[in-house]
C-alpha positions as a LaTeX table, in Angstrom:
\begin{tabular}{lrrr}
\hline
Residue & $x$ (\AA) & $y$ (\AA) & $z$ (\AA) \\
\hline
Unk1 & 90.67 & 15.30 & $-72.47$ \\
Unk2 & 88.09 & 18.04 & $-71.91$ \\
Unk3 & 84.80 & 17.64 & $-72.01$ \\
Unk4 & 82.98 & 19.57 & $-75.17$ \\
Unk5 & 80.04 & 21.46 & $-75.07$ \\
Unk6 & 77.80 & 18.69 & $-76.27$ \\
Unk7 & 78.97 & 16.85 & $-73.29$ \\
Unk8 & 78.77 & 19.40 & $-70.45$ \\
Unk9 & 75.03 & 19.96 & $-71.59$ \\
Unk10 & 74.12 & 16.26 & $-71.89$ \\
Unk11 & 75.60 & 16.21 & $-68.06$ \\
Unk12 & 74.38 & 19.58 & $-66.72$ \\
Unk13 & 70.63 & 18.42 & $-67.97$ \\
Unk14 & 70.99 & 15.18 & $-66.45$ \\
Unk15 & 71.19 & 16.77 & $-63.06$ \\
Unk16 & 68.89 & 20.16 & $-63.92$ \\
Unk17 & 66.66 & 16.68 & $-64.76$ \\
Unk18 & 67.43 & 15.26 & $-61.23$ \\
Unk19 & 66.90 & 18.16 & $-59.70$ \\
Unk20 & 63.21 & 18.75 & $-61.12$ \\
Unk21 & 62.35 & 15.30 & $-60.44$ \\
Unk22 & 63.57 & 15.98 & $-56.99$ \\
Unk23 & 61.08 & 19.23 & $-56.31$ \\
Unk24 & 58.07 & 16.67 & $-57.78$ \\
Unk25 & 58.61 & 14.25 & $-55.51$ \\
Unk26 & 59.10 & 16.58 & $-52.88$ \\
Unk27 & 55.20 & 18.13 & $-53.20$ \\
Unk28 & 54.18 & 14.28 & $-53.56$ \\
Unk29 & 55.01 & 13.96 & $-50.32$ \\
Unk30 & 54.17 & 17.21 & $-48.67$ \\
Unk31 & 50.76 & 16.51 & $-50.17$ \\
Unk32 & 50.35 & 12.79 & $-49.15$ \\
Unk33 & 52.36 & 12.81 & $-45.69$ \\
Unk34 & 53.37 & 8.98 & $-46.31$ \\
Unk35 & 55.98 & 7.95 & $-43.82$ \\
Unk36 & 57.20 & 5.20 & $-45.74$ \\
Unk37 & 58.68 & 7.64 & $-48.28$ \\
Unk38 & 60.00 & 9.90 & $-45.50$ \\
Unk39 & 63.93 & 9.15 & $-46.86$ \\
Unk40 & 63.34 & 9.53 & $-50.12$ \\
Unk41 & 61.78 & 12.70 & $-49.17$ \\
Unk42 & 64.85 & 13.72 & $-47.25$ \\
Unk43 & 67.26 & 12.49 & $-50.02$ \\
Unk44 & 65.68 & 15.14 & $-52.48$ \\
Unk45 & 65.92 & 17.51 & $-49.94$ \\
Unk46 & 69.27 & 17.09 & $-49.55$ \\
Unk47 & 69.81 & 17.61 & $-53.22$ \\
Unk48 & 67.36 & 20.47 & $-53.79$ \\
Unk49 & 69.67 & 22.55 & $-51.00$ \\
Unk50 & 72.60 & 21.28 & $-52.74$ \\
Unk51 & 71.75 & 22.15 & $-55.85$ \\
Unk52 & 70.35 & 25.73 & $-54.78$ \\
Unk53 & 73.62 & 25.98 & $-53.12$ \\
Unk54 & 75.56 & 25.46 & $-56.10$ \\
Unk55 & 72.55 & 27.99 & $-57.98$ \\
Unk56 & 73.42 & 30.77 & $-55.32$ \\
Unk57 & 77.28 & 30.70 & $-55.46$ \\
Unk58 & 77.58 & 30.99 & $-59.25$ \\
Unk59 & 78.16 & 33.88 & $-61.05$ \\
Unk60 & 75.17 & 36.33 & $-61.96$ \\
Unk61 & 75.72 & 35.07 & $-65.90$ \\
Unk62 & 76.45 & 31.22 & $-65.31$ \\
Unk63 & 73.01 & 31.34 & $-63.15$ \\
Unk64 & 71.19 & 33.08 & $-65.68$ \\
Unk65 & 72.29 & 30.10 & $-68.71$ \\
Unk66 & 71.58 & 27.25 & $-65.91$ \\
Unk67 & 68.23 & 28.65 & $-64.88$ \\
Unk68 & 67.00 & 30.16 & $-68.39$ \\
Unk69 & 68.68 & 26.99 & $-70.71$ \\
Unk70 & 67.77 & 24.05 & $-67.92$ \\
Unk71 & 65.70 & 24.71 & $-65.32$ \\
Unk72 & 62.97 & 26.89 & $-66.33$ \\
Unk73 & 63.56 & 26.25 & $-70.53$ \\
Unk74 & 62.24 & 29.63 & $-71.86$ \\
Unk75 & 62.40 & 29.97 & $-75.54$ \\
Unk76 & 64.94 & 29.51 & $-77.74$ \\
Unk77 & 67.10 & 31.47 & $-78.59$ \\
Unk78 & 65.88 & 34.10 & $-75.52$ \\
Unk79 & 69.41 & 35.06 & $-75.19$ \\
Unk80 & 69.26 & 37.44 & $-78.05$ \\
Unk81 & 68.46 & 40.51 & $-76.48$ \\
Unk82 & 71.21 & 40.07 & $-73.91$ \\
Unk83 & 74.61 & 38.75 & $-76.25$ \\
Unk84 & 75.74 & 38.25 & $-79.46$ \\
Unk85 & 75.73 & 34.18 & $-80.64$ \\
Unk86 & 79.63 & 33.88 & $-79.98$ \\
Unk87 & 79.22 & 35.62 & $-76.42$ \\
Unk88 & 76.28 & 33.59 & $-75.30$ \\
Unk89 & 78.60 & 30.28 & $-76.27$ \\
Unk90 & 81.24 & 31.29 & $-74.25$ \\
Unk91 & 79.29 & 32.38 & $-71.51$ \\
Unk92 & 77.46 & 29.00 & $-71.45$ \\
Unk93 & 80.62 & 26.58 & $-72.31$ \\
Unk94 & 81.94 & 28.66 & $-69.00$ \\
Unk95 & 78.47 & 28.13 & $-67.02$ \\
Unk96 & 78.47 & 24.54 & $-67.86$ \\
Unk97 & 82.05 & 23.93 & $-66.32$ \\
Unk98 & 81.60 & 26.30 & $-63.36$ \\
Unk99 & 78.12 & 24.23 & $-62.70$ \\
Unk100 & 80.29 & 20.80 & $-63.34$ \\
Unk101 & 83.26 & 21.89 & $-60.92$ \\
Unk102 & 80.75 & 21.62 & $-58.03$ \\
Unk103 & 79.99 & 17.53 & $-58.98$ \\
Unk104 & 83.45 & 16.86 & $-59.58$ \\
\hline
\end{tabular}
C-alpha cells in the first residue's frame, strides 16, 4: 500500500528534523573541539553530505517544497505566488516520494 501524504510528511520531517539536529551538533563541536565527541561529529557529517546529496540531485521544484516546507519553514502558505493549491499538492506529494526514494 502507498504511503499518503500525511505519511510521507510525518517521514520527510523526521529526517529534515535529523538533519537540523545534525548541523547543531555539528557547530557544538566546531565550537568546543571535544575529542570525545569526535564520532558523533563525524556521524552528522556523514549525514549532512548525504542529505545535501540527496538536496542537490532533486529536481529544481521537489528542492524548492523540501527546503521552503522543511528545512527553512517560511510561511504558510508561501507557495501562493508560485502554483495554484492543486499544483502545489502534486508537486509536494511528488517531492515527498522523490525525497523518500533516496532512504528506501
Amino acid at each position: 500500500m502507498q504511503p499518503n501524504l500525511k505519511q510521507m510528511t510525518k517521514e520527510v520531517s523526521q529526517f529534515t528534523m535529523r538533519y537540523k539536529q545534525a548541523k547543531i551538533q555539528v557547530m557544538m563541536f566546531q565550537a568546543n573541539q571535544n575529542d570525545e565527541h569526535r564520532s558523533l561529529y563525524l556521524s552528522n557529517m556523514k549525514f549532512i553530505e548525504a542529505f545535501h546529496y540527496i538536496l542537490q540531485h532533486l529536481i529544481e521544484e521537489s528542492r524548492q517544497i523540501i527546503i521552503n516546507d522543511f528545512i527553512n519553514m517560511k510561511q504558510h502558505q508561501w507557495w501562493l505566488n508560485f502554483y495554484a493549491r492543486s499544483t502545489y499538492y502534486r508537486i509536494k506529494n511528488k517531492a515527498l516520494k522523490e525525497l523518500l526514494s533516496f532512504f528506501k
